[in-house]
N, C-alpha and C positions, 0 to 999 in steps of 0.2 A: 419426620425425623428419621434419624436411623437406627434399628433396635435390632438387634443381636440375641439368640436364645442363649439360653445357658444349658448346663447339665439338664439331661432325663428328670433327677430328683427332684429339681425345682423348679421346671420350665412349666407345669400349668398354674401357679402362684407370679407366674412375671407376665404371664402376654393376654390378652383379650382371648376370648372364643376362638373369635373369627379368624387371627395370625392364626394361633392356633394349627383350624382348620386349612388355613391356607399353606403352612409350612410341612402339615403332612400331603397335601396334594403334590406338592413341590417334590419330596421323597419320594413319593409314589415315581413318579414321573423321571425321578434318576436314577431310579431302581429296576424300572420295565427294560431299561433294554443293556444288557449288558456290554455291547459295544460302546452305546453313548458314555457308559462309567467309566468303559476302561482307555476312550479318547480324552477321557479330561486330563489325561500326563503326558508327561513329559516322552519326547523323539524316540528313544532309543534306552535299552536294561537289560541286564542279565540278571540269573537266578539272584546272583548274590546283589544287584543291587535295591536300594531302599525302592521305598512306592513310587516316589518322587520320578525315577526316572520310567514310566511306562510309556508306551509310545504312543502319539496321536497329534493329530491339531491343538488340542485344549493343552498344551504344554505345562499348565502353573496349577496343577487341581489344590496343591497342598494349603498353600492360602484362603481356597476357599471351602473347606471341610476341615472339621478338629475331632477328627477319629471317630466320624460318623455323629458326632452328636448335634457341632452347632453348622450355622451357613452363615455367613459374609451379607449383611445387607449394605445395598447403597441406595440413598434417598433419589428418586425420580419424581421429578416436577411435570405435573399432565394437565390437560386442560383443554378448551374445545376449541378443536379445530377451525369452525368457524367464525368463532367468536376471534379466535388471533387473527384470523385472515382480515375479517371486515376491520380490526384495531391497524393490521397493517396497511388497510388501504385506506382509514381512514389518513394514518399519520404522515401518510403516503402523501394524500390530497393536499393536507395543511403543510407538506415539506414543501410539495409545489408553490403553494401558495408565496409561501415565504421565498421562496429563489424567486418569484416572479417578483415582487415586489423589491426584492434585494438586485435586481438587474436593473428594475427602474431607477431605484435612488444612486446607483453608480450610472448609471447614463445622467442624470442631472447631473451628480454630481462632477461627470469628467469633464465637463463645460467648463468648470473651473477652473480647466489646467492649461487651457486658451487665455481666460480673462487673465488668471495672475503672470501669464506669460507675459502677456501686454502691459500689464503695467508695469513688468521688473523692465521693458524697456523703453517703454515711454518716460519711466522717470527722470534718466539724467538727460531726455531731451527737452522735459520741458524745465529741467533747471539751465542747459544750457542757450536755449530760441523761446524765452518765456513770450515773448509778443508773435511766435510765428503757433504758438499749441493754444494761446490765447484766441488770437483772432480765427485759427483756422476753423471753418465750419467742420469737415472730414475728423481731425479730430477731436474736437469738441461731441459730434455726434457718436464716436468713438466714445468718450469719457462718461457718456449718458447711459448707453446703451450696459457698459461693464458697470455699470452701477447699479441700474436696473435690477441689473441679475443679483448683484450684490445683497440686496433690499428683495427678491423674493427667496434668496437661499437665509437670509434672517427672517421673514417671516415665515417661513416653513421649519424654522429651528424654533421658534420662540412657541408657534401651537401645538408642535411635539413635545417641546416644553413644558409645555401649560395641560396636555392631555398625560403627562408622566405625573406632573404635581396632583393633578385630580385623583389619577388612580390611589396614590400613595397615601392620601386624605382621606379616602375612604373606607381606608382599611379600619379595621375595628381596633379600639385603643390596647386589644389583648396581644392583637398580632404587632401594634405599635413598639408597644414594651418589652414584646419577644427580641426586637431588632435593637441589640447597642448600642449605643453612639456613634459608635466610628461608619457602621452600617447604615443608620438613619442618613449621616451629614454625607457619605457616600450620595445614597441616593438620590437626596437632595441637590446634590452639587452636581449631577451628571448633564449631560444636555448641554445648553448653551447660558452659561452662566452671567450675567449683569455686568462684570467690566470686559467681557467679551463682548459681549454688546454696544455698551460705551467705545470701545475702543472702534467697531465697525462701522458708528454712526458716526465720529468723528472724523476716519480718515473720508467719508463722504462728504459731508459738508464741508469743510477745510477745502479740498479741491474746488467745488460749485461756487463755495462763498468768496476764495480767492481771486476765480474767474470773474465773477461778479464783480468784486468793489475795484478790482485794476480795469476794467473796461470804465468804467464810472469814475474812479477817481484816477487812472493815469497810472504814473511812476511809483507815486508815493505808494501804493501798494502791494509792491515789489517783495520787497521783505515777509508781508503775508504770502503770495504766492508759494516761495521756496521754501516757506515754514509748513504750506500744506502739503508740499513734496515730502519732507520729512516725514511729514507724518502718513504719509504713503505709503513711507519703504517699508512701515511691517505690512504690506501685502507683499514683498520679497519673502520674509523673514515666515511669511504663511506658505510662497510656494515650496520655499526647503521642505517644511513641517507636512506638506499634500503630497511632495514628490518622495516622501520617504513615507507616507502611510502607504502609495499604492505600491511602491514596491514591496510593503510588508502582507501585499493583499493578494491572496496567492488565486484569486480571480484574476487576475492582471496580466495582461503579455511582459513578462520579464524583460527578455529581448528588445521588445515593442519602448517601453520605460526607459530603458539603458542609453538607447537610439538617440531616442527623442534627450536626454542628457547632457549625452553626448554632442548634441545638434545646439543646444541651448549656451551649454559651454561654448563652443566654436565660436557662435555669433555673438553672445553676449558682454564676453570680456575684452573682446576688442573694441567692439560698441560703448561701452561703457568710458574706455581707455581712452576711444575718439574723443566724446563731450568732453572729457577732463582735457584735453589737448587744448583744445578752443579754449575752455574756459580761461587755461594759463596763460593764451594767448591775448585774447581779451584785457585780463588784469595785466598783463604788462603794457598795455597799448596807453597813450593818453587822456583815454575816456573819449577821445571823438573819434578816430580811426584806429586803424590796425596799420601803424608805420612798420619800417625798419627801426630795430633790429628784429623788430616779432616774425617769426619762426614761419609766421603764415603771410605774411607781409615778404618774403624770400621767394617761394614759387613764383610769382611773375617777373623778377626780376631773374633767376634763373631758367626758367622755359620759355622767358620772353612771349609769355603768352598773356596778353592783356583781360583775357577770360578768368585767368586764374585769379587777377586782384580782388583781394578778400573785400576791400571795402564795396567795390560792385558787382558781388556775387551773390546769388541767390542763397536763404536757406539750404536749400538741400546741396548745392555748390557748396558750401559754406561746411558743410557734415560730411562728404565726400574728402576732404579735405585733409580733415579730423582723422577721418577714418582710417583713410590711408597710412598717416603718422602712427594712428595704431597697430594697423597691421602690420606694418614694416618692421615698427619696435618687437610685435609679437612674436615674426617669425625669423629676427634677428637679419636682417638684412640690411641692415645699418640706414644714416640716412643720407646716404651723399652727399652733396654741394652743402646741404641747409645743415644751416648753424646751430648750436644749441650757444645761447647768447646771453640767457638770464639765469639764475642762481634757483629761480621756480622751474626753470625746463631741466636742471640740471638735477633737480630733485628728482621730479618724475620720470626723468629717464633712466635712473638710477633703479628706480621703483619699475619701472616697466620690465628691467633684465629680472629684476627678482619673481615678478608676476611671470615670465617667458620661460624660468626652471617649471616653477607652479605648473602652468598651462600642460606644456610640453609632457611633465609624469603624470597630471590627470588625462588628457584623451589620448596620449599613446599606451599608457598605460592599459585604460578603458579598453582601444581599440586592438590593442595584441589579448586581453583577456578573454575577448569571444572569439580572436581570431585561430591562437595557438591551444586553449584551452582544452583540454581533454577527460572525459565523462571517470568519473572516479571505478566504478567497474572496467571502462578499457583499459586503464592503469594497472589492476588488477588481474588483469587476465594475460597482459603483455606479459610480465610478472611472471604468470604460470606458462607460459607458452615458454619462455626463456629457462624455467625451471626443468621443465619437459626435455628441452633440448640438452641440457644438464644431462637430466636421468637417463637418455638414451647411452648420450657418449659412455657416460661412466659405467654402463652396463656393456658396453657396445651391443645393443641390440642391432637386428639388421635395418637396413634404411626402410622396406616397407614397412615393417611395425613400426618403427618411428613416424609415417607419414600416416597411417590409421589413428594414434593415439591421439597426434596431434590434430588432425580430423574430428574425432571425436570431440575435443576439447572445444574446437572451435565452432562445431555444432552447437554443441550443448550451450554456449556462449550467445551463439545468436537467437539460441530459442529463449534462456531465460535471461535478458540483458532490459527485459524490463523491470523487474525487480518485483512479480508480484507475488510471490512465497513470501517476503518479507515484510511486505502490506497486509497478506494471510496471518502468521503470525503474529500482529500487532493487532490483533483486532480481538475485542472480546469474546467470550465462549457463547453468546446467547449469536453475535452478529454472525460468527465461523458456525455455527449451527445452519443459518439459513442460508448461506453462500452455499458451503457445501451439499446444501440442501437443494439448493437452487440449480447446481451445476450436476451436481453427480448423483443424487438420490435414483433417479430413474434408471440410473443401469447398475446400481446395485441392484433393486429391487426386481427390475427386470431379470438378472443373471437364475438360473434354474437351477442351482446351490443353493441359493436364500430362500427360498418360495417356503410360506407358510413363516418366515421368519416374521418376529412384532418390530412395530416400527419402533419402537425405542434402540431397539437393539442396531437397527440399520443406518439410526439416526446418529448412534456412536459411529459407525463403522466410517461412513461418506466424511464423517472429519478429521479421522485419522486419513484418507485416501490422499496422494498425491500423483500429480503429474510426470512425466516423464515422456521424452522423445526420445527416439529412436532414427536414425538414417536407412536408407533404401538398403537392402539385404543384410542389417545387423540382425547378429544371433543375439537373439532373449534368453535362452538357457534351451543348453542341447538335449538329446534324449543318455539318459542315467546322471544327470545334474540333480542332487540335493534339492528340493525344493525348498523356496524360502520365500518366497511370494505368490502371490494371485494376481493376475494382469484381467484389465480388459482393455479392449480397442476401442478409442472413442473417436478416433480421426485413421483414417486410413486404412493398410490392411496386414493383415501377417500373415503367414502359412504356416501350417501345421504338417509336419513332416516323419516320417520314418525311414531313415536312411537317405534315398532318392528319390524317394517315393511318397507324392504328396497327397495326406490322410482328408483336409479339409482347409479352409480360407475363412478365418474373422474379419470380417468388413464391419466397419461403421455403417455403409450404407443400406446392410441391411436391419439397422433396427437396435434399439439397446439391447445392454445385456450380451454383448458378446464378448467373453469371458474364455477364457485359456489356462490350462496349468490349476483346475480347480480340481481333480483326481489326483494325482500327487500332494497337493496342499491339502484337502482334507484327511488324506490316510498317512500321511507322513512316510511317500515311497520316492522312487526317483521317479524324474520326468518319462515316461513313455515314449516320449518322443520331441522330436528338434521342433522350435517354432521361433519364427525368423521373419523380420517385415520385406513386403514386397518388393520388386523395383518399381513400384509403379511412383514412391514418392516418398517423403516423410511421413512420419507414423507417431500419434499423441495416445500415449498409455494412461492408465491410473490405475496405481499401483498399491497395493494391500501386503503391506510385509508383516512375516511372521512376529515380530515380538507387540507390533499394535494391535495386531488381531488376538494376541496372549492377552495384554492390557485390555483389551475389551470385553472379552468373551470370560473373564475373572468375574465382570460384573452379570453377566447372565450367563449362567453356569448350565440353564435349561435346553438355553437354543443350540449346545452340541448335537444333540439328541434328534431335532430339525434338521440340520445341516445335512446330518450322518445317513439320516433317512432318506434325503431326497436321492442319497448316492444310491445307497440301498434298491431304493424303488426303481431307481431308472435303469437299474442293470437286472431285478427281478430277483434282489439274493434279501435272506434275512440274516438277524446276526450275527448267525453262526455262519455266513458263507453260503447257506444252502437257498435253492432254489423254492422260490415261491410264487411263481407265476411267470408261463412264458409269455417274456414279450414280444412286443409284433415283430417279427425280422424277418416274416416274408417277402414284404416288399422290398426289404434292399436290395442290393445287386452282391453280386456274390463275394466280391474283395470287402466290401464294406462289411457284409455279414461277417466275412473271418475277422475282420479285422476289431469287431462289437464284440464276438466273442473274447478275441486275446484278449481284448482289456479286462472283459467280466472276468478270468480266468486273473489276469493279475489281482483285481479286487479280492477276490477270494481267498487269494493266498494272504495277501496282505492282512484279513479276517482275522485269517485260523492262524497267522504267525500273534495276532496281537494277543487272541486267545489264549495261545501257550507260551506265551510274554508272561500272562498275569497270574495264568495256573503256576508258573514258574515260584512269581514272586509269592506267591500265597501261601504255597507248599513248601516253601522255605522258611519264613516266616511263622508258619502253625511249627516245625519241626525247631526253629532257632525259640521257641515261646513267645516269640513276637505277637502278645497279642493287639496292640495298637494299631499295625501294621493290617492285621488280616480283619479287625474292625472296619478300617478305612476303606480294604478292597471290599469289603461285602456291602456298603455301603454303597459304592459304585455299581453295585448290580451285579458285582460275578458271581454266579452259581458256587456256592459252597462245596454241593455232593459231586461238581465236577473232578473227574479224576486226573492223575497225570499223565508221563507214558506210560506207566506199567500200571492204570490204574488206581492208584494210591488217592483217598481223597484229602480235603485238609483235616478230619474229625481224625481220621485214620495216622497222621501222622504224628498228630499232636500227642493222640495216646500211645503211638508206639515211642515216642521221646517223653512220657511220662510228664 
């Protein structure tokens, strides 16, 4: 949980021993070095202003200190390492498991979307050639075979079934009674329910039984036949309800579903439109031929082709026929010479213009929607390109700045057009834990800034990190630029510059942890110098800006001290700026050595300005009888008996202001 001390008076009546002891080691340890106190503030301060604004990395000290007394806890969840690891490779394993299994039931499953195809068009032809689907062996063996299938996806539903009912029976009457009603008849009801069933068995045998008694008993069984069509068509009324689960199944080729739709429509409703054609034709006829006036009874007397007469044409002649009067109605092409004769043709041709609207705005519709269609980010970004062009004119910038800007924009477009920062931040803090864990941990951790840092603390850091590209010779920030971030190179390379003169080169290739702009960012000075990506290509950053690296370092107030050191150590200076051991510089070459020194040389300065930052504020504060103020700074670690310019310490001023 999280526990907070209170006052001196009463803080060993509120905590254990052991905080306690843990809260003074803590003190101890923000107290040894007076630099790490006096970076825990804020950028920039004059004499006259409060603590608040002293200068350093640690920008936000005020939040977590109350005038030396209490410290800021925040609760941190730990636990072993490889105890989460084997749990994540367990859960790992069983997610496998589970997608394999989930890739098999959708491969049976897409079987499906072949048989209910077949049957959404076999239907209206065996209500319209019931003796030619009858006698045919081809489809007859067809009918068998989609049925088959039929009867093993029911019994593979029914012992899924039957293995969901067992579990649920076995639970103990405690956990029974735990679950509601509504939750119990849920469960219950899940799976493949009894008039699901009934309904499946029936549209099978209706078909088989039909076929059966009309071979056996003739004509008279006519009527059963078209009754088991009927009761066929809810396998249609299943492919709507399969063709809209898998496009809700974001396993699914989108595209792929759409096509195929779209393919289905084309063939289908004219196919459909054909049978009804015959059928009218048919019912007008006098039950023993197909004479004149009938509509199909016309083509051989207008094409003089005696192939065409319907009474001696083949089934599939006979469908061809049909078909064509569909297609022609469908795609408005009227029907030449052939008459519409009867009061039934004139119906369905009526009916056919209205299906020809229908048709016409579902697959051009369909067909311009993938075709014209355009990704909601390129809409957006046109948007901004046009805005752009806007901002130049009305500024009249000159034309190359306007072709940079616009460059940029269009950069940055194509790098992040996938949209995965917005997938980042959708994701929980435990899942953005190990991504960021996953992707960027190693070159924090590698970076020679952090070194000795705890992984708690780095483990915040890599989640606040982001991404950022950069184009071949973009400037990252010049030398005397503000510092406001910490970069590293994790793809590519930058140079490191002074003037025109180039100081060093961060490659990715050679290794994590190659970090830029981390001397300026820890001392809160300007950049030293230009650094700017190569031509050799694009260049992928990750980037650590000031106010998240404020938000994080609030909650480990410790690891300044870390940070502050490694600077310290690697240039050979101690708090105060002075030297404490010379480091190795003989092997460098001699530009290099100068150039190790200038820096140590700016460090230094930067030291003893931050020094007489805080002497400042202290000895203004003991003088104004601020004594809150110089609580807080002592608290930090700065020496008390330290003087000002002329000496003066804070004990000293206090009492000469009485």
């Amino acid at each position: 949980g999280t526990m907070a001390t209170g006052g001196s008076g009463d803080r060993g009546s509120m905590q254990p021993a052991g905080l306690a002891e843990t809260l003074a080691r803590v003190r101890w340890r923000l107290n040894r070095s007076i630099l790490g106190g006096i970076l825990h503030r804020g950028r920039s301060a004059s004499a006259g202003e409060d603590a608040s604004g002293v200068k350093g990395i640690l920008r936000k000290g005020g939040d977590r200190y109350n005038h030396g007394r209490s410290v800021r806890w925040r609760p941190i969840l730990t636990g072993d390492d490889a105890h989460d690891t084997r749990e994540d490779d367990a859960a790992g394993n069983d997610a496998l498991e589970r997608e394999r299994i989930a890739a098999r039931e959708r491969r049976i499953q897409l079987i499906r979307l072949p048989q209910l195809t077949y049957e959404s068009l076999l239907i209206p032809v065996r209500i319209t050639f019931p003796v030619f689907c009858i006698f045919s062996p081809a489809i007859t063996a067809l009918d068998v075979a989609v049925d088959v299938y039929e009867l093993f996806l029911m019994s593979r539903a029914v012992m899924k079934d039957a293995r969901a009912y067992r579990a649920l029976d076995v639970r103990s009457p405690e956990a029974l009674s735990a679950m509601d009603a509504e939750d119990l008849s849920a469960a219950r009801e899940q799976g493949y329910p009894p008039p699901r069933l009934l309904r499946d068995a029936a549209t099978i045998l209706a078909l088989h039984l039909g076929r059966v008694l009309y071979i056996l008993l003739g004509e008279e069984m006519f009527l059963l036949w078209e009754l088991a069509q009927v009761v066929r068509f809810l396998r249609v009324l299943e492919l709507f309800a399969y063709m809209q689960e898998l496009s809700s199944d974001l396993t699914t080729d989108a595209k792929g579903i759409a096509t195929f739709k779209v393919t289905l429509v084309l063939f289908s409703v004219p196919h459909w439109l054909g049978c009804c054609w015959w059928l009218i034709s048919e019912y007008n006829s006098d039950g023993e031929s197909l004479a004149l006036p009938s509509w199909s009874a016309q083509f051989a007397r207008i094409s003089g082709n005696e192939s065409l007469e319907p009474n001696g044409a083949t089934e599939w002649e006979r469908y061809l026929l049909s078909a064509y009067m569909a297609w022609v109605g469908v795609t408005a092409m009227g029907y030449g010479d052939v008459s519409i004769v009867h009061v039934s043709e004139l119906w369905f041709a009526t009916f056919i213009c209205l299906v020809q609207i229908v048709f016409y705005a579902y697959v051009l519709g369909t067909l311009f929607h993938y075709l014209v269609r355009t990704d909601e980010n390129t809409v957006h970004f046109r948007e901004l390109l046009k805005a752009v062009e806007d901002y130049s004119a009305k500024r009249q910038l000159p034309p190359g700045l306007t072709r940079k800007i616009r460059a940029h924009f269009e950069f940055q477009h194509r790098k992040q057009s996938s949209g995965t920062e917005a997938t980042f931040k959708q994701l929980p803090h435990t899942l953005k834990l190990k991504v960021a864990t996953a992707q960027y941990y190693r070159h924090v951790q590698s970076a020679w800034v952090f070194h000795s840092c705890n992984a708690q603390f780095l483990n915040q850091l890599v989640i606040v990190l982001r991404e950022r590209f950069i184009m071949p010779l973009e400037v990252l920030f010049n030398q005397g630029d503000g510092s406001r971030e910490l970069v590293w190179c994790i793809r590519g390379a930058v140079d490191v510059r002074k003037g025109d003169v180039s100081i060093s080169r961060a490659r990715s290739e050679l290794g994590d942890g190659q970090v830029v702009g981390e001397i300026a960012f820890v001392l809160g000075i300007q950049h030293p110098y230009t650094v700017a990506a190569t031509n050799e290509g694009d260049v992928t950053l990750l980037v650590l800006s000031t106010p998240d690296f404020d938000e994080v370092i609030s909650s480990y107030p410790e690891q300044s001290d870390v940070i502050v050191q490694n600077v310290l150590r690697r240039f050979g200076l101690d708090k105060n700026g002075e030297d404490t051991s010379n480091v190795a510089i003989g092997d460098m070459e001699e530009d290099e050595r100068e150039e190790f020194l200038a820096l140590k040389e700016i460090i230094r300065s930067a030291i003893i300005d931050r020094k007489e930052d805080a002497l400042s504020l202290i000895t203004y504060a003991a003088s104004e009888g601020d004594v809150e103020t110089v609580r807080r700074l002592a608290a930090h670690g700065l020496d008390l008996d330290s003087g000002d310019y002329d000496k003066r310490t804070t004990l000293h001023l206090a009492a000469a202001e009485g």
